[in-house]
py3Dmol code that shows the C-alpha trace and the ligand (Angstrom):
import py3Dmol

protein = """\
ATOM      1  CA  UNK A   1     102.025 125.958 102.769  1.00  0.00           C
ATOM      2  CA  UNK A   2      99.813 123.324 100.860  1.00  0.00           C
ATOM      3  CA  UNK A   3     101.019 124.631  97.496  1.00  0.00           C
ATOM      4  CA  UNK A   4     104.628 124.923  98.594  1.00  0.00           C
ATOM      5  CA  UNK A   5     104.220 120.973  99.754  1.00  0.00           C
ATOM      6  CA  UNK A   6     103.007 119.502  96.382  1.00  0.00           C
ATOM      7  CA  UNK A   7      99.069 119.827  96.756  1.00  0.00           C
ATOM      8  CA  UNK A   8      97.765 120.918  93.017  1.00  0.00           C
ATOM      9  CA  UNK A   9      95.134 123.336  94.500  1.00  0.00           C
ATOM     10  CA  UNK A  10      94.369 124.717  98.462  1.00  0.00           C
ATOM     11  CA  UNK A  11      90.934 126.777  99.353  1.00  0.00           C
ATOM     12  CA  UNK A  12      89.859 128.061 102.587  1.00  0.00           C
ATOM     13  CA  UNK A  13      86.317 127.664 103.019  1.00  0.00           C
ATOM     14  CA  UNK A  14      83.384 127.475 105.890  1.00  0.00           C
ATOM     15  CA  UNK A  15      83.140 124.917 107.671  1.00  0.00           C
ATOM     16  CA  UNK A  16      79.410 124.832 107.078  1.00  0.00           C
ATOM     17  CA  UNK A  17      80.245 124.106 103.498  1.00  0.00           C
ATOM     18  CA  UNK A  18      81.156 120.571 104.622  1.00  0.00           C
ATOM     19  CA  UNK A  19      78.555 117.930 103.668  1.00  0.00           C
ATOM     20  CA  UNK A  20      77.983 115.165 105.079  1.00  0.00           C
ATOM     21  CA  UNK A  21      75.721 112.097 103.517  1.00  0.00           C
ATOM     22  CA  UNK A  22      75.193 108.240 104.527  1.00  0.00           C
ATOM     23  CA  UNK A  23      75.470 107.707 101.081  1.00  0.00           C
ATOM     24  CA  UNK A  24      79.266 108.036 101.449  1.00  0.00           C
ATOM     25  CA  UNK A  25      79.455 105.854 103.867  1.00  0.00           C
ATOM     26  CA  UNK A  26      77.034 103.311 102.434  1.00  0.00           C
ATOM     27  CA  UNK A  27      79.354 103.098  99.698  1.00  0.00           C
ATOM     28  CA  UNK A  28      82.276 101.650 101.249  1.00  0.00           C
ATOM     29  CA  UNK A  29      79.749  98.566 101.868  1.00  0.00           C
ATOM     30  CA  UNK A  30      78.682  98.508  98.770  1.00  0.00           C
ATOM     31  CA  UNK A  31      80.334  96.841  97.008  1.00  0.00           C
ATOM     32  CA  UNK A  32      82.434  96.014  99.812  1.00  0.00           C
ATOM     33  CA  UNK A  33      85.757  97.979  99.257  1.00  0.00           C
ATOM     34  CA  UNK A  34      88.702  95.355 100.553  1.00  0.00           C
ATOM     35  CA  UNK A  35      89.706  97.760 103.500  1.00  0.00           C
ATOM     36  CA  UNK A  36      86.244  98.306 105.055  1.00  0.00           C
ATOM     37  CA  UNK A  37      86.525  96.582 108.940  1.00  0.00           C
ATOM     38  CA  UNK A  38      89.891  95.703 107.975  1.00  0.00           C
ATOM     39  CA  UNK A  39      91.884  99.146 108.344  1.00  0.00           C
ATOM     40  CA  UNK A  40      91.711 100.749 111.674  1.00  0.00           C
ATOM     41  CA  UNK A  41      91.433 104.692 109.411  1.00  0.00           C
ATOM     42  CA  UNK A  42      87.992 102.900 107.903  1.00  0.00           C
ATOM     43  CA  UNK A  43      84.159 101.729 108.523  1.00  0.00           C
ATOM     44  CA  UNK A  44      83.684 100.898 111.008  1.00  0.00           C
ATOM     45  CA  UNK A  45      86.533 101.435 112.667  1.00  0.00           C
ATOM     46  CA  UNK A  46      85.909 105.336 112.458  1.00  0.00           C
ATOM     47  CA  UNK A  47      83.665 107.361 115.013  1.00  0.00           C
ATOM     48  CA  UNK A  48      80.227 107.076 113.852  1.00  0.00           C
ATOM     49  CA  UNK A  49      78.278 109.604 111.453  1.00  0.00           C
ATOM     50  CA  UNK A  50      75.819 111.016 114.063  1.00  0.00           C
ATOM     51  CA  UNK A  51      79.202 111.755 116.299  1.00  0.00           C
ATOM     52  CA  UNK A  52      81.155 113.370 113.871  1.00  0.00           C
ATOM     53  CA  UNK A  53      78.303 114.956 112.700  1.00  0.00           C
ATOM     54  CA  UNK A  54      78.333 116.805 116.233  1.00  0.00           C
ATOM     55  CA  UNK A  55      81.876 117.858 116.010  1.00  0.00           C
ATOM     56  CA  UNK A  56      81.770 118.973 112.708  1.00  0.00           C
ATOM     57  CA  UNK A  57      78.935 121.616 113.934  1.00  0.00           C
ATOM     58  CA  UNK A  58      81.447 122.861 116.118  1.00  0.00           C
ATOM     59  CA  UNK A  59      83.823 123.933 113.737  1.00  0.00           C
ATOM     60  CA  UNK A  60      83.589 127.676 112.067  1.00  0.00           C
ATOM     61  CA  UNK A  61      86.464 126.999 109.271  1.00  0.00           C
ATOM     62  CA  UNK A  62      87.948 124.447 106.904  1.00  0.00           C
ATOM     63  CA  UNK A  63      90.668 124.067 104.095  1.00  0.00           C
ATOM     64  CA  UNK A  64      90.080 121.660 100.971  1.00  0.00           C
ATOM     65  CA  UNK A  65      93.301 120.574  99.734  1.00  0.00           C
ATOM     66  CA  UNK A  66      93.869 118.170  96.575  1.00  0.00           C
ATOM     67  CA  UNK A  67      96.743 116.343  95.610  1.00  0.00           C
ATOM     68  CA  UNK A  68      97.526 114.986  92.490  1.00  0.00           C
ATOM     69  CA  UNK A  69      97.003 111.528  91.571  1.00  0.00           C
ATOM     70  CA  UNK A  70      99.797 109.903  89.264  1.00  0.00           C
ATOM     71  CA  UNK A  71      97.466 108.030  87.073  1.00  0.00           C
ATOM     72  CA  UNK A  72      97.275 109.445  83.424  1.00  0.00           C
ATOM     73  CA  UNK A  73      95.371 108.642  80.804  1.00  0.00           C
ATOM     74  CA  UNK A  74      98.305 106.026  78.885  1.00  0.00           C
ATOM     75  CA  UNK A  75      97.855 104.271  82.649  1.00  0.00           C
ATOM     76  CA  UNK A  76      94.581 103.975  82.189  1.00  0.00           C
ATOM     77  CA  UNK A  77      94.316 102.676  78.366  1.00  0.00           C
ATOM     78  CA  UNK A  78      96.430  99.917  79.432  1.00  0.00           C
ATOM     79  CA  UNK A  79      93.297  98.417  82.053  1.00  0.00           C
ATOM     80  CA  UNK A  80      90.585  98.738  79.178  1.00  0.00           C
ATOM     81  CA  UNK A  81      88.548  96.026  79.512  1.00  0.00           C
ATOM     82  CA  UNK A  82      90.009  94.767  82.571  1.00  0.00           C
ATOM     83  CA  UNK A  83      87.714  93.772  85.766  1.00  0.00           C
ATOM     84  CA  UNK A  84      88.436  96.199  88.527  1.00  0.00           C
ATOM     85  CA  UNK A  85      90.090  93.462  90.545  1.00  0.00           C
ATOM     86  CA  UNK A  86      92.898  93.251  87.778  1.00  0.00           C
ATOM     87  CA  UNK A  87      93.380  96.963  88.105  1.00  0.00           C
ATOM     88  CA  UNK A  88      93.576  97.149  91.522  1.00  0.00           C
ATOM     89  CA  UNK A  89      95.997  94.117  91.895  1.00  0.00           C
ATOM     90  CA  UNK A  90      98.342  95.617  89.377  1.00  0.00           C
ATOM     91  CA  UNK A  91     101.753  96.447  91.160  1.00  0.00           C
ATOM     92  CA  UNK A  92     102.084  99.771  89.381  1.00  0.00           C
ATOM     93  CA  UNK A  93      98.623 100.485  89.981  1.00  0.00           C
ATOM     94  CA  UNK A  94      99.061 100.203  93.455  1.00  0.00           C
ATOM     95  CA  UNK A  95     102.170 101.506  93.781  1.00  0.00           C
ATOM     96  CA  UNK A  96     101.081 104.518  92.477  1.00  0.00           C
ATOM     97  CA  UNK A  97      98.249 105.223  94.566  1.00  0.00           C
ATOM     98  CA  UNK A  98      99.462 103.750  97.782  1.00  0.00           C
ATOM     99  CA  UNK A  99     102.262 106.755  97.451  1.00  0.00           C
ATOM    100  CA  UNK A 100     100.127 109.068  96.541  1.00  0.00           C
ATOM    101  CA  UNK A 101      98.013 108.305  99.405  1.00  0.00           C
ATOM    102  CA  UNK A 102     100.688 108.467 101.783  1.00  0.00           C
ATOM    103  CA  UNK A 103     101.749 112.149 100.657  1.00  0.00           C
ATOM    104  CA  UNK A 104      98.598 113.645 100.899  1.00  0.00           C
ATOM    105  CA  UNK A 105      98.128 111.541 104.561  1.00  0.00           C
ATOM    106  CA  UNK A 106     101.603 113.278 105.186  1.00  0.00           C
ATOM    107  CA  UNK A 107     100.865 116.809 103.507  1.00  0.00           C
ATOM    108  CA  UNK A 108      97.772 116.948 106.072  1.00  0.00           C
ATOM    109  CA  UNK A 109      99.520 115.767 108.770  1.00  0.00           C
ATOM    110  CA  UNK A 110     101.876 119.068 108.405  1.00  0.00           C
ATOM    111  CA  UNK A 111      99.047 121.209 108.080  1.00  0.00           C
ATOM    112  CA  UNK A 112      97.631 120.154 110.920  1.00  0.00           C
ATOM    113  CA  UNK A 113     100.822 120.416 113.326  1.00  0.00           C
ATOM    114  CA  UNK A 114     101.329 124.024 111.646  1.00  0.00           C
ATOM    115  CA  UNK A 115      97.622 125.335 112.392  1.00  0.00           C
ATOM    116  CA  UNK A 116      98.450 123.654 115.943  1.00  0.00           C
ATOM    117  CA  UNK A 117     101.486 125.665 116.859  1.00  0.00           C
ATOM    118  CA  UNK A 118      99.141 128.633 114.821  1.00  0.00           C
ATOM    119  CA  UNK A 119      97.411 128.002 118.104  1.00  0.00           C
ATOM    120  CA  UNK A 120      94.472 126.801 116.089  1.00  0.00           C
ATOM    121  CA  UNK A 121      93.634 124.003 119.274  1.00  0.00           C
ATOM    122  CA  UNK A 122      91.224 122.374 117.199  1.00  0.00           C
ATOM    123  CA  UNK A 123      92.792 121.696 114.159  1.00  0.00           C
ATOM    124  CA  UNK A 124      92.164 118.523 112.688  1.00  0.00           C
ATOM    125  CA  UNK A 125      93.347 116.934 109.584  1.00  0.00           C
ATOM    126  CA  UNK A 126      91.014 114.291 107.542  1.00  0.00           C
ATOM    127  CA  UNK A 127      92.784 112.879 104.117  1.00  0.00           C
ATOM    128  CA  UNK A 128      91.779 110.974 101.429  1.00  0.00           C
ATOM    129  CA  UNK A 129      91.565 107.227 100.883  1.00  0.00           C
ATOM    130  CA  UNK A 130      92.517 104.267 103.390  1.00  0.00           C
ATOM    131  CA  UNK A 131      95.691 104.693 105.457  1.00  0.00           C
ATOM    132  CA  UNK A 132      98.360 102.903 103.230  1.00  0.00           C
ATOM    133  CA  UNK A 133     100.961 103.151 105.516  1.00  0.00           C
ATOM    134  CA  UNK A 134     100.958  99.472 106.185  1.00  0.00           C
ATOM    135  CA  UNK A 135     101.820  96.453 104.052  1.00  0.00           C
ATOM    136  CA  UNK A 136      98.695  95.095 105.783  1.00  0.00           C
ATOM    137  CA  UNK A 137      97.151  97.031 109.051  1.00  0.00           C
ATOM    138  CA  UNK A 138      96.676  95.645 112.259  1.00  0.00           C
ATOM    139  CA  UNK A 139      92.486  95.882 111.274  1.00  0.00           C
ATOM    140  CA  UNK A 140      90.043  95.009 113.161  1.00  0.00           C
ATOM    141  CA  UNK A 141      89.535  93.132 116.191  1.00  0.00           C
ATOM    142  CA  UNK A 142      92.423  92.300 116.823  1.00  0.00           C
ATOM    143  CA  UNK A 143      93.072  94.170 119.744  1.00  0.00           C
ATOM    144  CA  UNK A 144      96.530  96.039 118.443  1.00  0.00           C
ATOM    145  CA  UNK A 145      97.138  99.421 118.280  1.00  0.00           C
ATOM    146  CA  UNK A 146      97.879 101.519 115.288  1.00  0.00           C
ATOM    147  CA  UNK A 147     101.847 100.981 114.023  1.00  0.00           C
ATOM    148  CA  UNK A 148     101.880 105.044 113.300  1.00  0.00           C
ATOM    149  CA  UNK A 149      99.308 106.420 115.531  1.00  0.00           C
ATOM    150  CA  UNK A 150     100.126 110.404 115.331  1.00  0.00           C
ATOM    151  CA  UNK A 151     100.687 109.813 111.397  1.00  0.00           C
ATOM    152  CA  UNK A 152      97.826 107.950 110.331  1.00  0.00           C
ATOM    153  CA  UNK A 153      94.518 110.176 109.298  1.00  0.00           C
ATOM    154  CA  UNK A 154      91.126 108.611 108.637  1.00  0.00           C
ATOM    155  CA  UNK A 155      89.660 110.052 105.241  1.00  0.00           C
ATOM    156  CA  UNK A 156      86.958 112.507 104.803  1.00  0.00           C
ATOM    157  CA  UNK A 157      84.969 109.610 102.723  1.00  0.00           C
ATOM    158  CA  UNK A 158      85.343 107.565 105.683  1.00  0.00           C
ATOM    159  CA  UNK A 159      83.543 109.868 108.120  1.00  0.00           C
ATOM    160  CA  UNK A 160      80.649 110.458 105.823  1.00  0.00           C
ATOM    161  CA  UNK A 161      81.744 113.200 103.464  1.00  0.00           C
ATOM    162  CA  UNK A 162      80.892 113.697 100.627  1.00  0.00           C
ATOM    163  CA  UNK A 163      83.653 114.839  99.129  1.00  0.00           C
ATOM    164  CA  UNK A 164      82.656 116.035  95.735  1.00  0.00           C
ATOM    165  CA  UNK A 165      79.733 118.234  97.045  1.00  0.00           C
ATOM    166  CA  UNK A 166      82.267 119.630  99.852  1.00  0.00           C
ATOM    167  CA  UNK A 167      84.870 120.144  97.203  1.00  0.00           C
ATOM    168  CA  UNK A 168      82.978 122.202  94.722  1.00  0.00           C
ATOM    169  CA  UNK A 169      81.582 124.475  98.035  1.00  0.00           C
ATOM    170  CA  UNK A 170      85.387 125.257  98.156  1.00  0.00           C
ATOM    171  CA  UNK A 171      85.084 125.916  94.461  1.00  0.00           C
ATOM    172  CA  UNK A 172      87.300 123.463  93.983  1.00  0.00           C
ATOM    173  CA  UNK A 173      85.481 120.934  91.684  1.00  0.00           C
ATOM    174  CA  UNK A 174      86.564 117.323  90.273  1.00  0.00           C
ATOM    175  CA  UNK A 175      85.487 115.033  87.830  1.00  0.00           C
ATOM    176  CA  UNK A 176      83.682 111.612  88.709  1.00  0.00           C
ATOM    177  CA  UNK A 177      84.922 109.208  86.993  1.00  0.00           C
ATOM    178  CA  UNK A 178      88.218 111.287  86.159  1.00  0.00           C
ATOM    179  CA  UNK A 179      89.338 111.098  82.915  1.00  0.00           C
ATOM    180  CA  UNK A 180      92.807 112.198  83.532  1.00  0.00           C
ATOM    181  CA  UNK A 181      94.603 114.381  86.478  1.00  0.00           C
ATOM    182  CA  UNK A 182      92.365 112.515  89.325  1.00  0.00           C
ATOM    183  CA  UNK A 183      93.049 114.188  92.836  1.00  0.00           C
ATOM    184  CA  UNK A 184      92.610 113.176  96.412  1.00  0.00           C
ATOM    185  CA  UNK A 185      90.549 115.537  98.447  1.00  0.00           C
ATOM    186  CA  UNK A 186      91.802 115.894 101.961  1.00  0.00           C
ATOM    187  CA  UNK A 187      90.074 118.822 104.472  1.00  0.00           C
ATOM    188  CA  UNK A 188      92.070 120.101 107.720  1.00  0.00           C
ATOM    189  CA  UNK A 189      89.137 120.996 109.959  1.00  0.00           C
ATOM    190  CA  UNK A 190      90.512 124.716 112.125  1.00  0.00           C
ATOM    191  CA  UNK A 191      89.085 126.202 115.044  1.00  0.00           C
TER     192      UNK A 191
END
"""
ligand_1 = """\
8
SF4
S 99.392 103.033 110.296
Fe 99.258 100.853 109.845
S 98.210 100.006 111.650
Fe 97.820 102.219 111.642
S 95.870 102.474 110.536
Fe 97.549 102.738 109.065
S 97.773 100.734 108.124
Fe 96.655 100.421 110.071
"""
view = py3Dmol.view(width=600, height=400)
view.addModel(protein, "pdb")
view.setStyle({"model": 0}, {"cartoon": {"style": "trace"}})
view.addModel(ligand_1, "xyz")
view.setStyle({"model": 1}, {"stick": {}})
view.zoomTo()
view.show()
């Protein structure tokens, strides 16, 4: 069902292969990524390590899913030299990514309704990257609810994944820094 949706690669794997590190979550501090406290899917917004750590140990079974990334290496040449801040505020930068990271958000989503009516009860769908679904999210503090509550997904990286170690347990291993076909890693959680 992943494949038939667009994800480049889909692997069942156990749950125990799923690794969690504060690491992950110390580095969407450091340096401060724009949507930390400000995006109700991120830090620390999100349920806390130690708690998800709990959960996690109650799950038996897990699929890894990547999606393609539209950034190719031409992109890329063109922000040589560039400080990250002009590569992030670059419309077609953005654009690109912030579409991407609604179709994986989405592709998950599915998967996790499907497993549900599987009668999988448990099933539980993390994606990858902030929720982009937004212009600019209701964030923190501020006492609103979520615009798209049953469609937006907090990320794996923002419950303390690490998501390259938990990706190659799948046997599904990517490249950090990616030269060229970068993924997002999402992980539908089934019991
Ligand atoms: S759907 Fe909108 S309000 Fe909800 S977390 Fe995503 S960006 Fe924020």
């Amino acid at each position: 069902m992943a494949l038939e949706k667009g994800a480049k690669a889909a692997r069942p794997m156990d749950a125990r292969g799923v690794v969690m590190d504060p690491r992950a979550r110390l580095k969407c501090m450091v340096p401060v990524c724009a949507n930390y406290g400000r995006n109700l899917m991120c830090p620390p917004n999100v349920m806390p390590m130690d708690q998800f750590a709990e959960v996690l140990r109650r799950y038996s079974r897990a699929i890894l899913v990547q999606f393609p990334i539209p950034l190719d290496q031409n992109l890329m040449k063109g922000f040589e030299g560039k400080r990250l801040e002009e590569v992030y505020g670059s419309s077609e930068y953005h654009q690109r990514l912030r579409k991407s990271e609604a179709e994986i958000m989405d592709l998950l989503g599915y998967l996790e309704k499907e497993a549900l009516n599987m009668g999988y009860r448990f099933a539980t769908a993390l994606t990858g990257g902030p929720c982009p679904l937004c212009e600019e999210c209701v964030g923190q503090g501020s006492g609103k609810r979520c615009r798209h509550p049953f469609r937006s997904r907090p990320s794996m990286e923002a419950m303390g994944i690490d998501v390259l170690l938990t990706a190659q347990n799948a046997g599904l291993s990517f490249e950090v820094p990616p030269k060229d076909g970068p993924v997002w890693n999402g992980l539908l959680l089934i019991d």
